[in-house]
C-alpha positions as CSV (number, residue, x, y, z in Angstrom):
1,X,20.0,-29.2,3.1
2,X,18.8,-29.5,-0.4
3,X,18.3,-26.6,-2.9
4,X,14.5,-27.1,-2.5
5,X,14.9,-26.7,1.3
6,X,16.8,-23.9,0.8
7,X,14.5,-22.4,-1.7
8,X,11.4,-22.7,0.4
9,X,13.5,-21.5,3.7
10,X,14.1,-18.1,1.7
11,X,10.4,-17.9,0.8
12,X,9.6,-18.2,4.5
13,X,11.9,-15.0,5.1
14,X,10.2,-13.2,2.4
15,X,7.1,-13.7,4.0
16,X,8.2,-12.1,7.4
17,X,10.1,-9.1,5.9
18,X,6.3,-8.1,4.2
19,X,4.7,-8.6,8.1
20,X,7.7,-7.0,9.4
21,X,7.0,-4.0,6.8
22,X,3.1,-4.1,7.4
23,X,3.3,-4.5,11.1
24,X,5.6,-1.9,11.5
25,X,3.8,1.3,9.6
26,X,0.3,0.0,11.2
27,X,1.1,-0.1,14.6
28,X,4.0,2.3,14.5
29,X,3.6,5.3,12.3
30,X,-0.2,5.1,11.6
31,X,-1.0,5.0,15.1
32,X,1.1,7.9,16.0
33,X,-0.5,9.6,13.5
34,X,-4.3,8.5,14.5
35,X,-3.5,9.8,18.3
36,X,-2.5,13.1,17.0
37,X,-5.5,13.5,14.8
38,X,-7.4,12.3,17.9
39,X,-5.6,14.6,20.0
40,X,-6.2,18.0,17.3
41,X,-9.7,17.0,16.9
42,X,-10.4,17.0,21.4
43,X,-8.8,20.3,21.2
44,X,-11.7,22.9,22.2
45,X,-11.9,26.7,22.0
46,X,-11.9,29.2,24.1
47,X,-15.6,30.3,24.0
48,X,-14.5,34.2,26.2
49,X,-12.6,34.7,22.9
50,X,-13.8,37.5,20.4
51,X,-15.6,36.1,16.9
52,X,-12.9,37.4,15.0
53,X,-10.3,35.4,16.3
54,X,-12.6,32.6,17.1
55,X,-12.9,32.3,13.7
56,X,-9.2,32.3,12.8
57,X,-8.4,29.5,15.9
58,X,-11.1,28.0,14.2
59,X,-9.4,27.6,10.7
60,X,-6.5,26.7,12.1
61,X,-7.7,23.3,13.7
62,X,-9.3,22.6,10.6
63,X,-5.7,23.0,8.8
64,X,-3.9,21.4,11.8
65,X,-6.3,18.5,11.4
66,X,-6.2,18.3,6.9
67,X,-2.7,18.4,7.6
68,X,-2.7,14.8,9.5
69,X,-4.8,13.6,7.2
70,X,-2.8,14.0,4.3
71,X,0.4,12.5,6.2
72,X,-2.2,9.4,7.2
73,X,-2.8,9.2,3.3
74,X,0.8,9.4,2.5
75,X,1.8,6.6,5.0
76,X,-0.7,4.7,3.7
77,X,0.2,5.0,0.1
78,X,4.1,4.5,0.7
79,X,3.4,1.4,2.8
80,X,1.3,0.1,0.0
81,X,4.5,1.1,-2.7
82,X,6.6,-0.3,-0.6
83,X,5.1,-3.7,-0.5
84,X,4.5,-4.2,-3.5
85,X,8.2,-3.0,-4.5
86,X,9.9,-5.4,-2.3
87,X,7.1,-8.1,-4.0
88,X,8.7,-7.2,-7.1
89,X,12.7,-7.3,-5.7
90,X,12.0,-10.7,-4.2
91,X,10.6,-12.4,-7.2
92,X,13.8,-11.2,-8.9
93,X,15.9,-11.7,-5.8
94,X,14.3,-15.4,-5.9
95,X,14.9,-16.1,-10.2
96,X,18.0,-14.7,-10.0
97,X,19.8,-16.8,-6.6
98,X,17.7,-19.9,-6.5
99,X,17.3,-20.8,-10.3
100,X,20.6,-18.4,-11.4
101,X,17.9,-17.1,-14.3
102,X,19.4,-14.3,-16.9
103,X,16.3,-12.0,-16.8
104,X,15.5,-8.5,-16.8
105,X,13.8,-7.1,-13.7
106,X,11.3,-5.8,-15.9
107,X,7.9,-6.8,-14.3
108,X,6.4,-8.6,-17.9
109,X,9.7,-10.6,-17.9
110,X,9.9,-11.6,-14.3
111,X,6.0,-12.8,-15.0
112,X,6.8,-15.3,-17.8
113,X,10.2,-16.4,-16.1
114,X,7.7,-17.4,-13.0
115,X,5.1,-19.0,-15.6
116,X,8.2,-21.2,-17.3
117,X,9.9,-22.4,-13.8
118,X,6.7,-23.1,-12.0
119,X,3.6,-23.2,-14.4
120,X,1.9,-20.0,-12.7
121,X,0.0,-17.5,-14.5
122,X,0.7,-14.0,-13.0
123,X,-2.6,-12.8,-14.3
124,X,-5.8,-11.6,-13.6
125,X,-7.4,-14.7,-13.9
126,X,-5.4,-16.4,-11.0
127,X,-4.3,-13.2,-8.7
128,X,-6.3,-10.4,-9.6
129,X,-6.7,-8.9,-6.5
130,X,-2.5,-8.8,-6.5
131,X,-2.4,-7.5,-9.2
132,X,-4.6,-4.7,-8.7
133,X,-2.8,-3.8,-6.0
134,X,0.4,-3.7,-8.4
135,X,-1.7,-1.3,-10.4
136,X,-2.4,0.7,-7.7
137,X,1.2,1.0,-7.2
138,X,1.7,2.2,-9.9
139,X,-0.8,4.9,-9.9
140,X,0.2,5.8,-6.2
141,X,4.1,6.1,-7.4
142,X,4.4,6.6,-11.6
143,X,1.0,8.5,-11.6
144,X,0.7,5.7,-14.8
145,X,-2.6,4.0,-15.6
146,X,-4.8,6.3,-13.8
147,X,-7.1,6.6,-16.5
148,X,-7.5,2.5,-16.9
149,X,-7.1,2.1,-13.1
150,X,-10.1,4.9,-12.4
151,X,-12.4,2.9,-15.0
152,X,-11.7,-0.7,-12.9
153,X,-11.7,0.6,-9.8
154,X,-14.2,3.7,-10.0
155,X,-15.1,3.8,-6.0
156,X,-10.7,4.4,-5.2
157,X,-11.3,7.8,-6.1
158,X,-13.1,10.8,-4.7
159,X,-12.4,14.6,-3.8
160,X,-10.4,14.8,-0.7
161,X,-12.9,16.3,1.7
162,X,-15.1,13.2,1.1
163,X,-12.0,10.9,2.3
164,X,-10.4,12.6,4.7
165,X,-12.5,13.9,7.0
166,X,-15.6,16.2,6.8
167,X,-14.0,18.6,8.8
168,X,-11.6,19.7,6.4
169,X,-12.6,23.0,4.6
170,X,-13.3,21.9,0.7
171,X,-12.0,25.6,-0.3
172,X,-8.5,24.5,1.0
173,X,-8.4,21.0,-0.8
174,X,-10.1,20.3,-4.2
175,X,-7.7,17.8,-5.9
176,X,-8.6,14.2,-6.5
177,X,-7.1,11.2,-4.2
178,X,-7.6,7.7,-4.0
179,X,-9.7,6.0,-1.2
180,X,-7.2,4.1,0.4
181,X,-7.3,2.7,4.3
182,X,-5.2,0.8,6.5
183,X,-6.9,-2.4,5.6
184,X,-5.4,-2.2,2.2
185,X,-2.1,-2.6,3.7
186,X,-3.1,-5.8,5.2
187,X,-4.7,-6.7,1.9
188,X,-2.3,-6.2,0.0
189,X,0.5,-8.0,1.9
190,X,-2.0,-11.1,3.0
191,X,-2.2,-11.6,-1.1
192,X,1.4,-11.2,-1.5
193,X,2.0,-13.8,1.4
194,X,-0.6,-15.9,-1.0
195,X,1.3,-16.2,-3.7
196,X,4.4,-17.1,-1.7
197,X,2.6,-19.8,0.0
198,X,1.4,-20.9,-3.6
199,X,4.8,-20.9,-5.2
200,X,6.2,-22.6,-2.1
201,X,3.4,-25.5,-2.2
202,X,4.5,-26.6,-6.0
203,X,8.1,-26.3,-5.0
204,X,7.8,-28.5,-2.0
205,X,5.5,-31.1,-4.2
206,X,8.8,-31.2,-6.7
């Protein structure tokens, strides 16, 4: 088997650890998660109760039912960190052991090793939507770029009783979150699969 074959077999594996990863926290932990919001939100109340306590079985629901939310969002984000950390460990993973490249795993390094080997621009030009998903790794995880990421991508963010649900009580949750969904997590790993399939097409044409 040749180092090519080789090369391209490894990209193939990459590909199924990101579906593996994908797969995994959407039809594992985010739908355990959807049937118990489903489940809180069924629950009714006991209408021979007295107002007073009506009200406080009440409130608690609502918190029950914020409180999935928020561990929806979370599983959502670290899916999203995830895959694009592992992104970032393969292209290193792939310099490194295919084309035994002295490089720093520093993102900006690993970009211009990629340009230098194969001729492709890790841009915005040529993978923005990538690459805006990198950025909103970043922000999910570092808490960096927000500013710049809030001014390209204005519609990610909102309060959290506008994203979660309109049930929750506003009082109870006033901070800022981004607008993130299940379908980024298939976004962002169908574009990482992309650039795989990209960087596998040149090498194959070699």
């Amino acid at each position: 088997m040749t180092k090519y074959n080789l090369t391209t077999y490894e990209i193939d594996v990459f590909k199924s650890q990101l579906e593996k990863i994908a797969e995994t926290f959407s039809t594992c932990y985010l739908k355990e998660i959807e049937s118990l919001i489903k489940d809180e939100d069924s629950k009714t109340i006991d209408s021979s109760l007295s107002s007073e306590n009506y009200d406080y079985d009440q409130l608690i629901k609502k918190v029950n039912i914020s409180t999935l939310y928020e561990i929806k969002y979370h599983t959502i984000s670290l899916c999203i960190i995830q895959l694009i950390s592992l992104w970032e460990q393969q292209l290193f993973q792939f310099l490194i052991k295919e084309y035994n490249c002295k490089i720093s795993n520093k993102f900006e390094c690993i970009k211009c090793k990629i340009k230098e080997e194969f001729n492709i621009e890790l841009d915005k030009k040529n993978f923005k939507e990538l690459l805006t998903y990198r950025d909103l790794y970043n922000t999910l995880k570092h808490g960096k770029g927000g500013y710049s990421y809030r001014k390209i991508q204005k519609t990610r963010f909102g309060k959290e009783s506008q994203i979660f649900s309109e049930k929750i009580i506003s009082e109870l949750h006033t901070g800022l979150v981004l607008n993130i969904s299940i379908t980024d997590i298939n976004e962002c790993k169908n574009y990482i699969i992309e650039f795989w399939s990209k960087l596998k097409d040149i090498i194959e044409k070699k």
